[in-house]
N, C-alpha and C positions, 0 to 999 in steps of 0.2 A: 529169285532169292536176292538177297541183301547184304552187304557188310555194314557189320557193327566193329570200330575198335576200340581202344584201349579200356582202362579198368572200371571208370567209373559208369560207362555209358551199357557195355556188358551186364554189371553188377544190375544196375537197375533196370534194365531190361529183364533180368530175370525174377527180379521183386516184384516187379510190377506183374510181368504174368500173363500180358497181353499180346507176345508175340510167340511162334512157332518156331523152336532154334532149330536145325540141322544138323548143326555140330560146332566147336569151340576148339580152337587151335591155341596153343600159346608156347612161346618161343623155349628153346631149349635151353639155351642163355641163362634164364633167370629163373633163378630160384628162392624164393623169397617167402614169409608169411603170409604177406595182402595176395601173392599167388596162390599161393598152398590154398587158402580162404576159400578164394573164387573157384577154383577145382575141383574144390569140395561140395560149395554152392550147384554149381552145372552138376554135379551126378547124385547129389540130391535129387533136384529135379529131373534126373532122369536123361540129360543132356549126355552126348558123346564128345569128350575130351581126346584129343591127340594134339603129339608135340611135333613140331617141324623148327627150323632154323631162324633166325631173326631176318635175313636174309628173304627167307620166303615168306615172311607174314608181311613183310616192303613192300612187297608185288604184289600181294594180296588185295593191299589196303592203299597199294599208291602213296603210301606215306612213310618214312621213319617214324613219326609219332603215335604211333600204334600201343606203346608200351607195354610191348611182348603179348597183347592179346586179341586176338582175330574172332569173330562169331559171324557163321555164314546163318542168316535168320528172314522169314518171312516177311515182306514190305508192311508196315503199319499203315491197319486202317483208319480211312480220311470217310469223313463222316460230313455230311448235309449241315446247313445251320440248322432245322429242326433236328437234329440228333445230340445237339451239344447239351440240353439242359436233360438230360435223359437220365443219366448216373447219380444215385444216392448220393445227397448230400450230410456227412455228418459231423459230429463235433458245433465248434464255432459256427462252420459256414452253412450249417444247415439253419442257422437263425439270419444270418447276413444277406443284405442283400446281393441281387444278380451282376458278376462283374466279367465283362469280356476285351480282350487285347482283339483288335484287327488290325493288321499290318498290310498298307497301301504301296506293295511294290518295293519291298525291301529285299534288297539284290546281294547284298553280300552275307555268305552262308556265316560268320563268325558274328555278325552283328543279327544275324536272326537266333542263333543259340543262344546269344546272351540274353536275347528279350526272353527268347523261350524260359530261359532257368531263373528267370526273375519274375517272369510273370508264374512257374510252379512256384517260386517261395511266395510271392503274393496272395497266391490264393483266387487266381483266377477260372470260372466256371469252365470257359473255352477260350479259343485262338481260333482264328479266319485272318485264313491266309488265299491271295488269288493266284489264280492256274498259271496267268502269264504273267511275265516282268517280275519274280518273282523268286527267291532261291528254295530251290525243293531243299524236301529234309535228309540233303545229303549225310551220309558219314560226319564231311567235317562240319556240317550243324549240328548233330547229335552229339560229337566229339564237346564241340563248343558249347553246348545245355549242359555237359556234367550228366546227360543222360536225362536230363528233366522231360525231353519229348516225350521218353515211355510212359510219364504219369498224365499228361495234359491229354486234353480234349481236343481235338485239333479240325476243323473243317475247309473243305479248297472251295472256293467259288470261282465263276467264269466270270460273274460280274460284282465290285463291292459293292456298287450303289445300292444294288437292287437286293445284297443280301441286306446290307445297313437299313431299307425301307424294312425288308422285311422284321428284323428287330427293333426298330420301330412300332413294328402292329402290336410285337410283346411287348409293349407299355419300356422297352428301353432307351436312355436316354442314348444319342450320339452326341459325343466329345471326343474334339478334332485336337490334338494339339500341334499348333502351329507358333512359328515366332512371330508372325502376323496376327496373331490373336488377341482381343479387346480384355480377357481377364486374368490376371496370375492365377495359375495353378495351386497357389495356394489358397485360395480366398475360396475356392469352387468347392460348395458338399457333393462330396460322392460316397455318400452314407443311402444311397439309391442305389436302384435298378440301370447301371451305364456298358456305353462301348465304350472302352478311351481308342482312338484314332491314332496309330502313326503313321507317317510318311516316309518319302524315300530319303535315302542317304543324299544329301546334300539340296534338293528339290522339294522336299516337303509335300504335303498333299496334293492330289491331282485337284483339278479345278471342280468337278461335279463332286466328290467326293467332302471335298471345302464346304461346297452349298448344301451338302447333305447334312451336315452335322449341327444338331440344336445350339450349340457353344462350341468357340473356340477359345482355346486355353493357352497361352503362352509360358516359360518358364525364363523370369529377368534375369539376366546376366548383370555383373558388375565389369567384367574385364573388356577389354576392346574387337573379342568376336563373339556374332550376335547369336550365338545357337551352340547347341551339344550336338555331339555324335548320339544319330538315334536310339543306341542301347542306353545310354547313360542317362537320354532325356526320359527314355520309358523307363529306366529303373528309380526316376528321382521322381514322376507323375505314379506310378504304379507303387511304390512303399508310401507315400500320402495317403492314396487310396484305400492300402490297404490300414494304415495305420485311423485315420476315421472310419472303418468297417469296423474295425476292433473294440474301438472306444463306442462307439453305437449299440453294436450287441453287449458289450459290459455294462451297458446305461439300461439297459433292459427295452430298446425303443424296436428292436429287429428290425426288419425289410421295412423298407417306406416307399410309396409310390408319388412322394414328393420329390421335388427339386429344382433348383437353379444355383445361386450364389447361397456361397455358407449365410452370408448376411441376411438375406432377403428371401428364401425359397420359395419356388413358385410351382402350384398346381398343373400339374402336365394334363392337355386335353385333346383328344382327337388327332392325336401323330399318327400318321398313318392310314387314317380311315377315309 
């Protein structure tokens, strides 16, 4: 079993629907509506609610930041890169094209939550994330998503290369972003089928992983340092992204198996084969 805490990561664990709870603890302390709420939510569903001390939900969760709510829950299943495009697509993004986040060794669990809860507002298909050098989806990543883990598609690999080839064969693009990279991120359509590529905290992509990638994408800075912190560089490449998805399918043009530069796009052939 698992710990889940505070309220938001809870709530949507249980929206979402996709995990097996145990039971749901929440501190005796507090009593509030947005509790009352969630209380009510878990025995709807059928979940077992008891109260213990704020004191014991600390120890529980290794944390004060719990905000009085503890859920002991089954581990979230991690799924294969073939499992990712699996799940009905609908609304908007069933017209849009293919969009996936792979994260190349990003180690600190608050800066993996935040891509995580930016890449669910994005509107990404999956997440690939590797087994090692890597921060699992602890508590306080899930803490740090707002809970966005429970709705994302999420897959572990042993190797990124060789899943990035493999999505390759599915006709998608790899985009690496790097500060070392020949085009702004702004100028790039990703009104296509892509991976966007980040790298580690401070280190940037691994060297094979670099050569992997059809394009590299940089994002220009005007101040006197040369890069973001990698949640903020993913949240400012990733709402582009999704922001040309948007406008694509409102043009009536959906999925396109084209790409390169917004200027210029070019014919994708034989990646992979």
């Amino acid at each position: 079993m698992e710990i889940l805490y505070g309220v938001h990561p809870v709530e949507e664990a249980l929206r979402a629907g996709r995990r097996r709870f145990d039971h749901v603890i929440v501190a005796q302390e507090r009593q509030d509506a947005r509790l009352e709420k969630l209380v009510a939510q878990c025995r709807q569903a059928g979940v077992r609610v008891r109260q213990d001390t704020r004191e014991q939900l600390t120890q529980l969760a290794g944390t004060a930041g719990h905000q009085g709510v503890v859920a002991v829950v089954r581990p979230q299943e991690v799924l294969a890169i073939e499992d990712l495009f699996e799940a009905p697509r609908i609304g908007e993004r069933a017209k849009a094209a293919r969009l996936v986040l792979a994260l190349d060794g990003v180690e600190d669990p608050q800066n993996l939550g935040a891509l995580l809860r930016v890449a669910d507002g994005a509107g990404v298909d999956g997440v690939v994330l590797t087994e090692r050098r890597s921060a699992p989806l602890s508590p306080v990543a899930v803490k740090a998503s707002a809970g966005a883990t429970e709705h994302l598609r999420i897959a572990r690999v042993v190797n990124l290369v060789r899943a990035l080839e493999d999505l390759k064969r599915q006709n998608l693009w790899i985009i690496g972003l790097d500060e070392r990279g020949t085009s702004d991120y702004d100028h790039f359509d990703f009104s296509g089928d892509c991976v966007l590529v980040l790298g580690r905290e401070g280190a940037g992509l691994h060297d094979l992983v670099r050569k992997t990638c059809d394009h590299l994408l940089r994002i220009p800075m005007a101040g006197g340092v040369s890069s973001l912190n990698v949640s903020a560089a993913g949240a400012v490449v990733l709402y582009e992204a999704f922001r040309q998805r948007r406008a694509a399918v409102r043009a009536g043009s959906g999925a396109s198996v084209n790409h390169g530069s917004a200027s210029k796009p070019v014919k994708k052939k034989g990646l992979g084969s």
